[in-house]
N, C-alpha and C positions, 0 to 999 in steps of 0.2 A: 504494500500500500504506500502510495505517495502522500504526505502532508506539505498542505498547499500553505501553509504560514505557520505562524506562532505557538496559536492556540491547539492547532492539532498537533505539536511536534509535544506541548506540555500533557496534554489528554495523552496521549499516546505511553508517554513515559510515566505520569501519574498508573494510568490504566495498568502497563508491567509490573511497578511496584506492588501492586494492592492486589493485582493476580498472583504475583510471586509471593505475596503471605497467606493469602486466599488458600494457595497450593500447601504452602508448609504448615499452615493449621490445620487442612484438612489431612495428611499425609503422617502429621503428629497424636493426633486425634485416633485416626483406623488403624497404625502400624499396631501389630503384635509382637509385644515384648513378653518374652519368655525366659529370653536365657543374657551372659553378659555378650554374647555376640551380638542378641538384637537390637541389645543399649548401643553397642559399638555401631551398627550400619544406623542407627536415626541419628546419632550424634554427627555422625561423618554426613547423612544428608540436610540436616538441620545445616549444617556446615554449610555444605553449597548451597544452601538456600540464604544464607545469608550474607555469603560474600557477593551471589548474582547482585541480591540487593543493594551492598556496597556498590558494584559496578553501576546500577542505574542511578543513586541517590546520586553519585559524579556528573554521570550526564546529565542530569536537571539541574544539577547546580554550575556546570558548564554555559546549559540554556540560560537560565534566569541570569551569570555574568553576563551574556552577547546578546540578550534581547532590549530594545529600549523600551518595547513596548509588552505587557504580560496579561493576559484574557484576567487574570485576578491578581491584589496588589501580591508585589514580591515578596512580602516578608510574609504572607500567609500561606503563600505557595512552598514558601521554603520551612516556612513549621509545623505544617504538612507534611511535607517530606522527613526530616527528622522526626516528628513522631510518628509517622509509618515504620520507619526503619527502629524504632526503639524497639517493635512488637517482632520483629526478625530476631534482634539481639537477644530479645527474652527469649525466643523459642531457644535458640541457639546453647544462648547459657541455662536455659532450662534440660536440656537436654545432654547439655554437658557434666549437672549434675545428676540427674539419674543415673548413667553413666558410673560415672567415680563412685557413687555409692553404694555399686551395683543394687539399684532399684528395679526388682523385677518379681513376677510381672506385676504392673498397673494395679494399686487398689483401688476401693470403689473413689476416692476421691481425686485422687490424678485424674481416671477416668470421667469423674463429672467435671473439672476443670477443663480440661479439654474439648469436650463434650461444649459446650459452654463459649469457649475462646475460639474451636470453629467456625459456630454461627456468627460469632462476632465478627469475624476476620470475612466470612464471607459478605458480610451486611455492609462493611468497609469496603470490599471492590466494588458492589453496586454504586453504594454513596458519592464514591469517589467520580464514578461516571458518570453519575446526573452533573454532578457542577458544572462541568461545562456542557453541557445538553438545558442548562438553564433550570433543570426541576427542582426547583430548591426545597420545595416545600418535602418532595418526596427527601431530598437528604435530611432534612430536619427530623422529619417521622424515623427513619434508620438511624441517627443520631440520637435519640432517645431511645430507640429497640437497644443499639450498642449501650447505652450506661444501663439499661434492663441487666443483659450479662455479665457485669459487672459487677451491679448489687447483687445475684444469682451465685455471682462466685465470693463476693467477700461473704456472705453464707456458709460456703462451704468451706473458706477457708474458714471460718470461725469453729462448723463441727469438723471437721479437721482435727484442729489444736484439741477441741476438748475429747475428740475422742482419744489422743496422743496421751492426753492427762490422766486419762480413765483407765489406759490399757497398757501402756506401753514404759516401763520401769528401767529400759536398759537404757541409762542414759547417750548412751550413743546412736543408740537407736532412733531415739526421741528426737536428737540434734538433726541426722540424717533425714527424715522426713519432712521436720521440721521447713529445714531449708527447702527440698523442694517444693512444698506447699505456697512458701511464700514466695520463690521465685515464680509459681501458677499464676499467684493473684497479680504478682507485681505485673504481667503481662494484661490483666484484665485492667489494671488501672490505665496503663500504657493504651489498651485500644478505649477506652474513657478521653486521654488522652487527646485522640484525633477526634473523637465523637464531638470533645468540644471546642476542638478548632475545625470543626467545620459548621458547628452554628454559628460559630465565627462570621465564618467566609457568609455562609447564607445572611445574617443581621447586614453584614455587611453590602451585600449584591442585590438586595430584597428591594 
């Protein structure tokens, strides 16, 4: 596909970003962890999934240097982009600690964290595509769906901790969990994060 100016070259690269989390929340979410082999292959794909993202977060930030003119102001476009790229990083480091701590498989709680932070992450590549399609109102309504999973997960992260407190005595064990859990949520607050800068964007274009 050829883009004929500005705005399609920013849609275009917005759009890869927010498919390429789209893909690694959903791909994080379905994998089957069983053994520390299959901690090893998501950490390793977590991995390329967020260096692509490194690679595109360059070329927008390339674009928005050599553009004079931007379909939305520059600084929203670009904190936008770094809080896209924050919810890559979480995967990334979230998955680098189950990993190390061989955490496997999945309890129910990673599992509803995940569970959770897909739909989020998918409601984020929608969102992202109406802005410049002008629907702002439908971002708005997706922008409140996304702090929905949000609140869904600090939920979980809270019976999380208390069931950690109720059951779990070996204090390393306790630690281990622990951290992943909160590295779950930190990713939930991260896609909050972009939900609320893209009311932003919308207050602002309205």
């Amino acid at each position: 596909m050829v883009f004929k100016n500005k705005k399609d070259r920013f849609a275009h690269l917005l759009h890869e970003i927010s498919l390429n989390i789209n893909e690694a929340g959903k791909y994080f979410s379905e994998c089957q962890v069983e053994s520390q082999d299959d901690l090893r292959k998501l950490a390793e794909v977590m991995k390329e999934y967020e260096l692509k993202g490194d690679t595109l977060v360059h070329k927008i930030i390339l674009e928005l240097n050599n553009a004079f003119i931007t379909p939305i102001e520059r600084e929203d476009m670009l904190e936008l982009t770094n809080r896209l790229d924050d919810i890559l990083d979480g995967f990334e480091q979230a998955s680098f600690i189950l990993e190390m701590y061989n955490i496997s498989p999945k309890d129910e709680y990673i599992t509803k964290f995940l569970e959770n932070l897909s739909k989020a992450t998918a409601d984020i590549s929608v969102a992202t595509g109406y802005i410049f399609d002008k629907k702002l109102k439908n971002v708005r309504e997706l922008a409140i769906q996304i702090k929905d999973y949000e609140s869904i997960c600090d939920d979980i992260y809270r019976d999380s901790i208390r069931h950690l407190n109720d059951n779990i005595t070996d204090p390393i064990q306790f630690f281990k969990y622990r951290e992943a859990y909160e590295d779950l949520e930190d990713i939930a607050d991260d896609c909050q994060s972009v939900a609320n800068t893209l009311e932003t964007i919308v207050m602002k274009n309205a």
